[in-house]
N, C-alpha and C positions, 0 to 999 in steps of 0.2 A: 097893645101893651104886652100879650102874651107872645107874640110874634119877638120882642126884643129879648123877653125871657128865653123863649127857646135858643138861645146861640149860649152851650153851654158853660164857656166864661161868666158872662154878664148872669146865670144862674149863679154861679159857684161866687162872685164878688157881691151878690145881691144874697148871699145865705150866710156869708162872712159879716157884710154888716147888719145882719138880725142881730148878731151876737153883741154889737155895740160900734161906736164912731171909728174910723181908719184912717191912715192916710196912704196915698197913692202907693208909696215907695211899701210900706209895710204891706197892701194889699198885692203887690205886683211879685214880692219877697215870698208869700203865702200862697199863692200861684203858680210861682216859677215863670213869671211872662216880663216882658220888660216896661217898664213904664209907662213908656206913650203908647203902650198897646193898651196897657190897663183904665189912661187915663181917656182916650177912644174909646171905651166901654163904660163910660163913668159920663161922661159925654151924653152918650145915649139916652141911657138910663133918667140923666136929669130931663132931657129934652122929654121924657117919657111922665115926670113927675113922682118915679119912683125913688130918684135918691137927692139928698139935700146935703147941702155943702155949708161948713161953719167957718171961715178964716181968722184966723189967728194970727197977726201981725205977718207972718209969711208962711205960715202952715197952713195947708186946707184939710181938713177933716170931713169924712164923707160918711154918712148914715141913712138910715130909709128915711122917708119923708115924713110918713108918720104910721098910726096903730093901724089903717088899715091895709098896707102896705106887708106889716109884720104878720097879716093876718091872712095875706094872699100867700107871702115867702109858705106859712104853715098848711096852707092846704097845694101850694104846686108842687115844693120840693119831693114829699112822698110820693105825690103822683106821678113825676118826671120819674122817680126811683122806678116807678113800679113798668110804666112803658115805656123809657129808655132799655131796658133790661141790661143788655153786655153789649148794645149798639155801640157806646163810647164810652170810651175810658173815663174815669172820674179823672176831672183836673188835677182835684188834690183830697185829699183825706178830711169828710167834715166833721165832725163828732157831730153825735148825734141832737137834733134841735132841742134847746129846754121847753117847760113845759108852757104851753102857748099863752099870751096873754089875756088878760078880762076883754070881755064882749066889747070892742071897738065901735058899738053902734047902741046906748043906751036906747032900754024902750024897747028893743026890738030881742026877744029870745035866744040865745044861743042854741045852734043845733046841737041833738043828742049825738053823744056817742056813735061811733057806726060800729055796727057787733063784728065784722070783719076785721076789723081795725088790725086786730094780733097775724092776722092769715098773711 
């Protein structure tokens, strides 16, 4: 699963839908990639079980599959940030992630804060 995330697209389309559902043409628009490339990485991603697809009489709308998904997007992204450094280019411009969701896994703790976190 992490192996699909490192091909920096499928990062940058799979951080786009944290933010909520898409479809192909607006995700490929937000990337500057052409369609069938986008929808090849959208491809993956399902076969992978990270992203879910809603169809709409002939629209498809694509989203993470669910809260644990949203809860991988919040702990890989920073870390890609931090050891990608200037290897490659950002795709596209992400603003930055809102604040994470409720514990995905009732029953079980949420980790503390890590005191690094600002550095």
């Amino acid at each position: 699963m992490l192996r699909v995330l490192a091909e920096r697209h499928r990062l940058a389309i799979v951080s786009h839908l944290y933010r909520g559902e898409m479809r192909v043409g607006e995700l490929a628009a937000t990337l500057g990639c052409p369609v069938p490339r986008v929808s090849q990485h959208l491809a993956r991603l399902r076969e992978c079980g990270l992203v879910a697809a809603r169809h709409d009489v002939t629209t498809v709308y694509y989203r993470l599959s669910d809260q644990r998904v949203a809860h991988l997007v919040d702990t890989v992204l920073p870390a890609a940030a931090k050891v990608g450094g200037d290897r490659q280019p950002p795709v596209t411009a992400v603003p930055p992630l809102p604040s994470p969701p409720r514990n995905p896994w009732p029953g079980i703790a949420a980790a503390p804060p890590r005191s690094d976190a600002g550095k």
